[in-house]
Residue, then its C-alpha position, 0 to 999 in steps of 0.5 A: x500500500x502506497x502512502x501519499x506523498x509529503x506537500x513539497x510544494x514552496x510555502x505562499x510569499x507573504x503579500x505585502x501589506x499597502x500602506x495607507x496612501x497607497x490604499x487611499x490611492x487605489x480607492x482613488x484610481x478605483x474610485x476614478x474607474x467607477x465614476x468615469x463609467x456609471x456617472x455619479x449617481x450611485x452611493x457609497x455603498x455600491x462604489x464600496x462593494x466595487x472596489x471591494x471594500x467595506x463601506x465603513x472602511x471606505x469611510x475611514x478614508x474618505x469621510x463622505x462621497x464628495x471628499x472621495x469626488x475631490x479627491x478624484x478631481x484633485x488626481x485627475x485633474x489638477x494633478x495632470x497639470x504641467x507647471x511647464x504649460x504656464x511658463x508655455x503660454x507666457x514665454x513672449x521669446x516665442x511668437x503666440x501662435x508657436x505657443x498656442x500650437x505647444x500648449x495645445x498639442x500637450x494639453x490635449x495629450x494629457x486630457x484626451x483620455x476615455x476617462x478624463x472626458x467622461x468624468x467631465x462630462x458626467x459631473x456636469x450632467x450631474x451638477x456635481x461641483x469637478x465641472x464648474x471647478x474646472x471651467x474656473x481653472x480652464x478660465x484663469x489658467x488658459x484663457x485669460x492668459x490666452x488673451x493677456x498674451x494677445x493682446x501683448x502681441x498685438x500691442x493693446x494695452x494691458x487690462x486687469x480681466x478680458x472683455x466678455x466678448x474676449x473670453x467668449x472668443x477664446x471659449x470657441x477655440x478651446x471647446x472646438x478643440x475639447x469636442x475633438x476628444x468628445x467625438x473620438x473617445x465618447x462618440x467613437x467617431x472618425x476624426x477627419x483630421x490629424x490632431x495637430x493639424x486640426x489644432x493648427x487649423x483651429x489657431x488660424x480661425x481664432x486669431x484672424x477672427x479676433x484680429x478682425x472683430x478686434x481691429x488688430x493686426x496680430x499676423x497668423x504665422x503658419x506653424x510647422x506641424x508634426x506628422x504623428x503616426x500614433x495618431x488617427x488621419 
């Protein structure tokens, strides 16, 4: 009679107990996961059962369902912003049309993203504050700058805020860009046109139109675009 043969097989490794900032940071990647496919209607209790957790655990970490949302828009947010863009849009060594073609062409790399958009998209339907939030952020970091440096350009004195009719004008060239990324990555739609030539093209609309509603005489300089094969035609 055979007896069965001892276990040999190597003892498990012991899995690595997370720390608390890298536990919070996977709720958070998770939490980003949740919120960028089923909206923000759902409560913290079904978020918890998606990520896998308790909901009083989940509550040790985020207090209340709108911390867990700050916290998202804190990531995936603000914290995608490059410093470097500021010193981009105000670097006057550079003719503002090679500016805004720069800054463009890397903020749209960082933004245009299935689950940047949707998040975007989401909470604005929903009302919750990561829209209105960021709207604040695109105004004061981009479009103000955009016109200071305009009109700098084109000679007009300086002024503390823009004009309503300015900052409406720079709304038109940053939204046609944004629906851009809404068109391939919500709608699943062809692009029709290379992102940095659709970018250039979208430059030489923007600053004819304000030169001429304007009365200034900002000169468009067509800007070398790149061809990027990453990238659908």
């Amino acid at each position: 009679m055979s007896t069965a043969e001892p276990d040999v097989s190597p003892p498990r490794p012991k899995q690595k107990r997370r720390s608390p900032d890298e536990r919070r940071a996977e709720f958070i990647r998770k939490a980003a996961e949740f919120f960028a496919e089923e909206g923000f209607g759902g409560g913290t209790r079904e978020l918890a059962r998606t990520l896998g957790v308790t909901q009083p655990l989940l509550y040790r970490y985020f207090p209340s369902k709108d911390n867990l949302i700050e916290a998202v828009y804190r990531t995936i947010y603000l914290d995608r912003w490059r410093p470097e863009w500021d010193d981009l849009l105000r670097d006057r060594t550079l003719p503002i049309r090679a500016r805004l073609q720069n800054f463009y062409e890397a903020y749209t790399d960082a933004i245009f993203t299935r689950e940047w958009i949707r998040i975007y998209l989401f909470s604005g339907l929903k009302g919750v504050e990561i829209n209105r939030w960021y709207v604040g952020v695109v105004e004061t970091r981009i479009l103000t700058r955009i016109i200071e440096e305009y009109r700098h350009e084109a000679g007009l004195p300086p002024q503390e805020t823009p004009t309503a009719a300015e900052l409406e004008l720079a709304w038109v060239l940053h939204g046609g860009i944004f629906y851009y990324g809404v068109r391939k990555y919500i709608y699943g739609s062809p692009v029709l046109e290379q992102k940095s030539r659709m970018i250039a093209n979208a430059l030489d609309v923007f600053l004819e139109g304000i030169s001429r509603v304007f009365g200034t005489n900002v000169k468009v300089r067509p800007t070398a675009v790149r061809r990027r094969p990453d990238v659908e035609q």
